[in-house]
VOGU-757532 format. One record per residue (C-alpha): z, x, y. Coordinates in Angstrom, 1 decimal, decimal comma, always signed. Layout:
BEGIN
ATOM      w      u      v
ATOM      Z      X      Y
...
END
This chain:
BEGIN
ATOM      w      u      v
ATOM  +65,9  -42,5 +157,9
ATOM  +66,3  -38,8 +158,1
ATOM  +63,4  -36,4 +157,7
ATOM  +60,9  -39,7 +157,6
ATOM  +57,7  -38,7 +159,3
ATOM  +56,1  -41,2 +161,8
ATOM  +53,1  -43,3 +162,0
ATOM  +51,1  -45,7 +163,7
ATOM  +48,1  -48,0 +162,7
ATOM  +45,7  -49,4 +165,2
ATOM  +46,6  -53,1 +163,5
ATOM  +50,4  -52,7 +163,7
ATOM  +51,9  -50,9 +167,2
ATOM  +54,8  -50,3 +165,7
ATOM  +56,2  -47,2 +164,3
ATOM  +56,3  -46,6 +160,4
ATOM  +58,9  -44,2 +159,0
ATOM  +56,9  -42,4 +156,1
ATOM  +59,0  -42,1 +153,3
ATOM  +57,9  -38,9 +150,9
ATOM  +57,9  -39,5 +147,3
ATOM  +57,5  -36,3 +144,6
ATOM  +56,4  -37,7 +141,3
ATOM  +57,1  -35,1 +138,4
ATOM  +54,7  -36,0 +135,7
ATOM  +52,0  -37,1 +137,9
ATOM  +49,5  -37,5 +135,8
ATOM  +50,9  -39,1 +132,4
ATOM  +51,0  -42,5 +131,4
ATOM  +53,8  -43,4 +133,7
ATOM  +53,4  -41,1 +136,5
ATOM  +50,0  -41,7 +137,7
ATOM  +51,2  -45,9 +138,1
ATOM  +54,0  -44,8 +140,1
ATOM  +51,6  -42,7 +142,2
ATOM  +49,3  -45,3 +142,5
ATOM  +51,9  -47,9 +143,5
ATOM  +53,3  -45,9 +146,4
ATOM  +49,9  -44,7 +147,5
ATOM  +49,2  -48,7 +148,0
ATOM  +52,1  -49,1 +150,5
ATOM  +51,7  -47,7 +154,0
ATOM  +54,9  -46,1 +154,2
ATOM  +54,6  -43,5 +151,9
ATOM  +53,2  -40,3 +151,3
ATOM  +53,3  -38,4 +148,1
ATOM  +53,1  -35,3 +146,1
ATOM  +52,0  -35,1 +142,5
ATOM  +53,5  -32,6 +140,6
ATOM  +52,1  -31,5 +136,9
ATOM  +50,6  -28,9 +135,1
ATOM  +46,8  -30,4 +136,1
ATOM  +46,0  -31,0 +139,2
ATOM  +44,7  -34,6 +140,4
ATOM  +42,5  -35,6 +143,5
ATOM  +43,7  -35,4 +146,3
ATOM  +43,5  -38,2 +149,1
ATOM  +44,9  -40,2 +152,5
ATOM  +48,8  -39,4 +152,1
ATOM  +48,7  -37,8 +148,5
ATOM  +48,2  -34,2 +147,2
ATOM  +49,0  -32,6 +144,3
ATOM  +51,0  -29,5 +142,9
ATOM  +50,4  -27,7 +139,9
ATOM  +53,1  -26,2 +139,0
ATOM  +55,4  -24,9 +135,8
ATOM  +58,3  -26,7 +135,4
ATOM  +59,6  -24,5 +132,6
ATOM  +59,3  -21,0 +134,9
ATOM  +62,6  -21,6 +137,2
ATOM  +60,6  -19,2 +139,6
ATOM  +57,1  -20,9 +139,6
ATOM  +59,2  -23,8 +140,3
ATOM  +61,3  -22,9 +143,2
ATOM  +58,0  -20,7 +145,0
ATOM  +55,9  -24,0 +144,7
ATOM  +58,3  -26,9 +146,0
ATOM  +59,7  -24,7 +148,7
ATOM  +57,6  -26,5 +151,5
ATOM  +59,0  -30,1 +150,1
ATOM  +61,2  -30,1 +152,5
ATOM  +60,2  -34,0 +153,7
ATOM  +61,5  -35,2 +150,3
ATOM  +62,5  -38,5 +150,4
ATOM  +62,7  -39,9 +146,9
ATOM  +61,9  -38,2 +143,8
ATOM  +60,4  -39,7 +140,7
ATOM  +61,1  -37,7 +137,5
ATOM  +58,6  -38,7 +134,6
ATOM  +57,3  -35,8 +133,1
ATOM  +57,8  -35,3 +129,0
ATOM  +57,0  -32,6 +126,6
ATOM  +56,5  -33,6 +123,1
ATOM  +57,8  -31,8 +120,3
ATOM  +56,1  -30,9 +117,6
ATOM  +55,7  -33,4 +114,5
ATOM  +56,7  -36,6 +114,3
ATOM  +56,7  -38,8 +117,1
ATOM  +60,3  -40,3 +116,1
ATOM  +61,8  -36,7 +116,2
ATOM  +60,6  -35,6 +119,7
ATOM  +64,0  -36,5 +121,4
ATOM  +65,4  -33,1 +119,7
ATOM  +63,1  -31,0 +121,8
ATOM  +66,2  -30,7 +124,3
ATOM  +65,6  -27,7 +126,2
ATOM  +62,5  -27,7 +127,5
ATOM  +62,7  -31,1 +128,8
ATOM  +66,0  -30,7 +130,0
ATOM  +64,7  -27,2 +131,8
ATOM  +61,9  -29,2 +133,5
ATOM  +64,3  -31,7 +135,1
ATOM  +66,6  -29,2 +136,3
ATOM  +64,3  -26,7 +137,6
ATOM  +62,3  -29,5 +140,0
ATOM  +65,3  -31,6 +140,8
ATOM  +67,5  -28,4 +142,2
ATOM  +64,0  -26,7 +144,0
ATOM  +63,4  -29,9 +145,8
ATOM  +67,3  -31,0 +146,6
ATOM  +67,9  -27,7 +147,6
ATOM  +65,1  -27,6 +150,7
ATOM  +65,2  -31,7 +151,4
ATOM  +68,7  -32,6 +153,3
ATOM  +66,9  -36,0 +153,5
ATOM  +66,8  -36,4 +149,8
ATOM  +67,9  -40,3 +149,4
ATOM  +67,4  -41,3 +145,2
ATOM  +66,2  -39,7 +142,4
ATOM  +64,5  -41,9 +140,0
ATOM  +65,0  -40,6 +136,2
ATOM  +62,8  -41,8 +133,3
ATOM  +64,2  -42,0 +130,3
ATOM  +63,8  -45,1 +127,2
ATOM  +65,7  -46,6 +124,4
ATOM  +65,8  -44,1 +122,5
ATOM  +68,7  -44,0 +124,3
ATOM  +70,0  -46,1 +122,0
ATOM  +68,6  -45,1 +118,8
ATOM  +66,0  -47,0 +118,7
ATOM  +63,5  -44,4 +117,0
ATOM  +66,1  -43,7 +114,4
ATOM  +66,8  -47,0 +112,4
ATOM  +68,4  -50,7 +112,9
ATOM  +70,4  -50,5 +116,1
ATOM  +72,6  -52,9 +117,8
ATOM  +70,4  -55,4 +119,4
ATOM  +69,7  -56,6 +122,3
ATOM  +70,8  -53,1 +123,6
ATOM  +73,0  -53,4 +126,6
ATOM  +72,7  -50,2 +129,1
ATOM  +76,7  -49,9 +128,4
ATOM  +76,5  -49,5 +125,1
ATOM  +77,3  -46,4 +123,3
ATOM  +75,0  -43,5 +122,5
ATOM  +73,5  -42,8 +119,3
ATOM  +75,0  -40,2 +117,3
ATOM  +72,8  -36,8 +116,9
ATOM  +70,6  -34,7 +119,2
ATOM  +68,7  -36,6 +122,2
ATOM  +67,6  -34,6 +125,4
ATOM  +68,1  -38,1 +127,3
ATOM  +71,7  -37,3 +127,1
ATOM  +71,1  -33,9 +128,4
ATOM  +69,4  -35,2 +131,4
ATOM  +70,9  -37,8 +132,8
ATOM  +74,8  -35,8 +132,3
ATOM  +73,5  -32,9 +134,1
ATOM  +71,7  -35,3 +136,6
ATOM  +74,9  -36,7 +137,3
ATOM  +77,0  -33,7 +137,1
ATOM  +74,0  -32,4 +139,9
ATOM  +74,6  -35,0 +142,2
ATOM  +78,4  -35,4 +142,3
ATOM  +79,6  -35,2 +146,2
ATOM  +76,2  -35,2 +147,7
ATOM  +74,4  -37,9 +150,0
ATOM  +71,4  -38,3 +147,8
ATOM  +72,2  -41,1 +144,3
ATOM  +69,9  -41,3 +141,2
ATOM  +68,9  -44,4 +139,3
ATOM  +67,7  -44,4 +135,2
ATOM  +65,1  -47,0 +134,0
ATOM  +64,9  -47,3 +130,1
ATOM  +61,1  -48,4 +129,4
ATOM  +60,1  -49,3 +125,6
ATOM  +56,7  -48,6 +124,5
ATOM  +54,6  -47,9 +128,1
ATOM  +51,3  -49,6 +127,6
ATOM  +48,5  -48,0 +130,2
ATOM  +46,1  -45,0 +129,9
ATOM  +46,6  -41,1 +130,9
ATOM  +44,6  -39,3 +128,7
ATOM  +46,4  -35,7 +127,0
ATOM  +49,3  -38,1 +127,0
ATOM  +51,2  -38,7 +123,7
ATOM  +53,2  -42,0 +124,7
ATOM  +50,6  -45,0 +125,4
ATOM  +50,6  -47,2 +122,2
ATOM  +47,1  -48,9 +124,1
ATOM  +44,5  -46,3 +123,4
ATOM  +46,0  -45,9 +120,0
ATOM  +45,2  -49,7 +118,9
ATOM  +42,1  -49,3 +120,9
ATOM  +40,3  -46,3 +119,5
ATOM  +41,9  -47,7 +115,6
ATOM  +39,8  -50,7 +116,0
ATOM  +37,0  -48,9 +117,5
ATOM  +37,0  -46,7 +114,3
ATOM  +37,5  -49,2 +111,7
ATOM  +34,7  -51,1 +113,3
ATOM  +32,4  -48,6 +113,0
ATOM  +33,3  -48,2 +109,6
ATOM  +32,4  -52,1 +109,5
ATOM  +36,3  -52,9 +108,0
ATOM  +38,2  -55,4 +109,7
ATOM  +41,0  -54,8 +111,3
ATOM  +44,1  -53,9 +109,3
ATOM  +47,9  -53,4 +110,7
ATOM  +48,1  -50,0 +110,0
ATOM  +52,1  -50,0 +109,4
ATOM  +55,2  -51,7 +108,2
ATOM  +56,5  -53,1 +111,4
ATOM  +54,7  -56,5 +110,9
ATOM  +57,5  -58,7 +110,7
ATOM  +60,0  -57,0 +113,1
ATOM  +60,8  -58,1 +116,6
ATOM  +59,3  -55,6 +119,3
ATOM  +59,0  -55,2 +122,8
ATOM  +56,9  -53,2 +125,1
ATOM  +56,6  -51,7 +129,1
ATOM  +53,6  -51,7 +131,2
ATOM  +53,2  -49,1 +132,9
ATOM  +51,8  -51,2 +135,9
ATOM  +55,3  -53,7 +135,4
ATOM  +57,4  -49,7 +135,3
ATOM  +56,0  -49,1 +138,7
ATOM  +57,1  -51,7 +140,0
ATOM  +60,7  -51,5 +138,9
ATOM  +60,5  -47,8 +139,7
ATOM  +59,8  -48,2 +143,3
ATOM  +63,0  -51,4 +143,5
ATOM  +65,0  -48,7 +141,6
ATOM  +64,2  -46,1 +144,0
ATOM  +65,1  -48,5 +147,1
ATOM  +67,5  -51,0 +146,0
ATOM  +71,4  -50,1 +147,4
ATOM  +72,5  -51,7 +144,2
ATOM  +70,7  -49,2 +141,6
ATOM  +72,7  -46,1 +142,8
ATOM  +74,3  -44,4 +139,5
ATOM  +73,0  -47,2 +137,2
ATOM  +70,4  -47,4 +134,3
ATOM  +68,8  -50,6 +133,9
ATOM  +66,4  -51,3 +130,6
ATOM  +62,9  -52,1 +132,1
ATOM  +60,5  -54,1 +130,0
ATOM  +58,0  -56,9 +130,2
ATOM  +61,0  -59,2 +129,5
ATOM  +59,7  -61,2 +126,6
ATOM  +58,8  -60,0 +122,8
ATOM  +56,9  -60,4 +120,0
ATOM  +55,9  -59,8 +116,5
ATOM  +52,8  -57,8 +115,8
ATOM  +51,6  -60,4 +113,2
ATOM  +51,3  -63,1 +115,6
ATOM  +49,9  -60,9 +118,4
ATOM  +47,4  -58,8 +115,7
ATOM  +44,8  -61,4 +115,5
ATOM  +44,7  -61,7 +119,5
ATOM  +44,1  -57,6 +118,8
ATOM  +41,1  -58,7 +116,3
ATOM  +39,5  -61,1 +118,7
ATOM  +39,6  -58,5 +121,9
ATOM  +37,5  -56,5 +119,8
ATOM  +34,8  -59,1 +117,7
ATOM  +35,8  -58,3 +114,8
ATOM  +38,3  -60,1 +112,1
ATOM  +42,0  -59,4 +111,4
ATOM  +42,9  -58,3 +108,2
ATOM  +46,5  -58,1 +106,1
ATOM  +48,7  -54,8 +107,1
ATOM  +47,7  -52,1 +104,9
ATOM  +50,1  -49,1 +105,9
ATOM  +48,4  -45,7 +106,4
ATOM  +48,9  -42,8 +108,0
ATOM  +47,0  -42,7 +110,8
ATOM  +47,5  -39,2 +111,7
ATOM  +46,1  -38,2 +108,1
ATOM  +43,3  -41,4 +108,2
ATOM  +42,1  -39,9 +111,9
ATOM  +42,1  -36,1 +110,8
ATOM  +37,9  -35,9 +110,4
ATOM  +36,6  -38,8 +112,5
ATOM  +36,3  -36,7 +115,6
ATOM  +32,5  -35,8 +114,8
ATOM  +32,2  -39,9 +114,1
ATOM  +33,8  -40,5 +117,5
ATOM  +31,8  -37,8 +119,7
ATOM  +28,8  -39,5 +118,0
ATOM  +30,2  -43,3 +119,0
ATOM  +31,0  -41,9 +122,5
ATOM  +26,9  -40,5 +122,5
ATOM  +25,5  -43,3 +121,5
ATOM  +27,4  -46,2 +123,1
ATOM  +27,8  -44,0 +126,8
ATOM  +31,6  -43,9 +127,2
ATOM  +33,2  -41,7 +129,4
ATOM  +33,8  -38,1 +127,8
ATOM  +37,5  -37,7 +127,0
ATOM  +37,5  -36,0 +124,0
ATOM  +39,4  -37,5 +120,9
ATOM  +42,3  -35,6 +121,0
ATOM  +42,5  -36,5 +124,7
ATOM  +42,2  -40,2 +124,3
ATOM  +44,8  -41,0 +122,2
ATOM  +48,2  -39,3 +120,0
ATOM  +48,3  -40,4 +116,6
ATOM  +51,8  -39,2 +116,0
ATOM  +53,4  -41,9 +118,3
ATOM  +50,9  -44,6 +116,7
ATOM  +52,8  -44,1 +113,1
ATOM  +56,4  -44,3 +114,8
ATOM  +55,3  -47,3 +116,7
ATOM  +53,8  -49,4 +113,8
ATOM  +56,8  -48,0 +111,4
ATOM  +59,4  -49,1 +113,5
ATOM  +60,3  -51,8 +110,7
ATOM  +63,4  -53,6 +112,7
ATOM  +64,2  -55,1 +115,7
ATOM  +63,6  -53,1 +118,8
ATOM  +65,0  -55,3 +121,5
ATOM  +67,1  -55,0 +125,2
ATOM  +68,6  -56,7 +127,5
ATOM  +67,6  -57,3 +131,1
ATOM  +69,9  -58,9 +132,4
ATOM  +71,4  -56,2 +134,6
ATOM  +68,1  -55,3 +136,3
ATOM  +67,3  -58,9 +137,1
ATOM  +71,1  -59,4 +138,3
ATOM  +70,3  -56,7 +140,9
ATOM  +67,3  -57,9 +142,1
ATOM  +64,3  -56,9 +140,0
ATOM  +63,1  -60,0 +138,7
ATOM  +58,9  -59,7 +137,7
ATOM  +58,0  -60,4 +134,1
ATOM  +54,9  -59,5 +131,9
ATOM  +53,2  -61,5 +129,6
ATOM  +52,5  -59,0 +127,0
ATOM  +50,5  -61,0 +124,3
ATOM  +48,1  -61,3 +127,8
ATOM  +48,7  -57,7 +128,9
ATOM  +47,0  -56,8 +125,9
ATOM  +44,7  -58,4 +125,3
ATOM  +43,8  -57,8 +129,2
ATOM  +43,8  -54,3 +128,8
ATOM  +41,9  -53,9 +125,6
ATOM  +39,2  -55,6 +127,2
ATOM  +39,7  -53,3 +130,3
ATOM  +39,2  -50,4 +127,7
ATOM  +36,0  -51,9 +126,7
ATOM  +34,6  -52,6 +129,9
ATOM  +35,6  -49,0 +131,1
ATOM  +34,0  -47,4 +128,4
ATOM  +36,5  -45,4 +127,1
ATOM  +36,4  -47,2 +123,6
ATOM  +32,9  -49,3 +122,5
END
């Protein structure tokens, strides 16, 4: 493999070829789990890139860098010359509703051009670039769509910088050695606090709230009867790194979830019992309005139960709670193309949350 470096471990003679992975967006919601994932394997080394900088350790470092300057950019991924494989996750939200933040076009479709040509341009052995994008794709934040969504199916009408991406992408990468490969996620369930696109931390600091508050725990929306489907960000790893190696995903999108789904009124009283406390009928809120004065209430929760200090704004974005729980039809896809080439792992997401809820609690990051 070109521009691989070498190793050796004192169990295993032989020679490794270190593959070197950049991971734009390191630190969000899906970025950290692909770092994570690679930095498990012993043939890669990787390089974070975001605006924060993480902690460094054995074959992982970090950038911090401005994707939207084109200069900052290019100066700080000069030396990336090893680049094997890049991972492209990072997102900036627009500003109000959670539904309307595929119009911010330019400035996410600045970041992905700015990294992807500084890296290509000083990595000959650049093999795949992974892009990140979701169902949106397909309209799913706008209304009753065509379901289960096929990745051949046509784009919504409108505004949506997904589009912007992946045709410049591919307009980017026409006659060259390196391929890309798009997964569309629904819903990524893990925690990066700061990030706006985790429905976990939402659910779990609602039901820490309304417990407090000693109310049971009420769906906050009008989603309750509708079909609905989800990613976690653990299970997008894992498809991330197939996609990134797998002959057969060069120049194809493949949806990525946890391959089953559910209704929120049959998992809700799962939700309830995570937490000890009782499940209650929806009553449809606003939860951006309803969580506008309980930060003093939270910082006092966070004092006197000893969780860790993320502040509330950091823990959780209650824009993308309201689109989530609004999102009153079916949001399905199918997986049958991924698992047709080769990636074949399922969550159970009824489990998954449950599992991570209770994570949440035993973390301390909610009581």
């Amino acid at each position: 493999m070109a521009n691989c470096a070498k190793i050796r471990t004192r169990s295993d003679p032989e020679e490794i070829h270190l593959k070197t992975a950049i991971v734009v967006g390191a630190l969000g919601v899906i970025g950290r789990y692909i770092v994570e994932k690679l930095a498990s394997l012993p043939d890669w080394q990787i390089v974070g890139l975001s605006r924060r900088r993480g902690e460094a350790r054995e074959r992982l470092r970090y950038l911090s860098v401005d994707l939207l300057d084109p200069a900052d950019t290019q100066a700080k991924l000069s030396g990336l010359g090893d680049a094997t494989h890049v991972f492209y996750a990072a997102f900036q939200a627009g500003s109000g509703p959670a539904a309307d933040y595929a119009k911010n076009i330019d400035a996410n479709r600045d970041m992905l051009v700015n990294s992807v040509s500084a890296i290509e341009r000083v990595a000959p052995g650049l093999e795949r670039v992974v892009l990140v994008t979701g169902t949106k794709y397909y309209g799913s934040h706008l209304g009753p769509f065509k379901t289960p969504a096929r990745e051949d199916d046509a784009r919504h009408a409108g505004a949506n910088y997904y589009f912007d991406q992946i045709d410049w992408l591919t307009s980017c990468q026409r006659g060259k050695r390196w391929s890309w490969a798009e997964l569309r996620p629904q819903t990524l369930c893990g925690f990066a606090p700061g990030t706006a696109m985790s429905i976990v931390p939402v659910i779990a600091v609602y039901a820490a709230i309304l417990k407090e508050l000693g109310q049971p725990l009420a769906f906050p929306g009008t989603a309750w009867e509708s079909l609905y489907q989800v990613t976690e960000s653990a299970h997008f790893a894992n498809a991330a790194l197939w996609a990134a190696t797998e002959s057969r995903c060069a120049g194809q999108a493949y949806n990525i979830t946890n391959g089953d789904n559910f209704r929120w009124r049959d998992l809700w009283p799962k939700i309830a019992e995570a937490f000890d406390m009782p499940a209650a009928d929806p009553k449809p809120l606003s939860l951006v309005s309803f969580m506008n004065d309980k930060a003093p209430l939270w910082d006092a929760m966070a004092k006197r139960h000893g969780l860790k200090p993320y502040r509330f704004d950091q823990v959780v974005a209650w824009p993308f709670g309201d689109y989530v729980f609004s999102c009153n039809w079916d949001v399905m896809t199918n997986l049958t193309k991924s698992r047709q080439h080769g990636f074949h792992e399922v969550v159970d997401s009824e489990e998954m949350f449950v599992r991570l809820l209770r994570r949440f609690r035993n973390e301390k990051i909610v009581p």
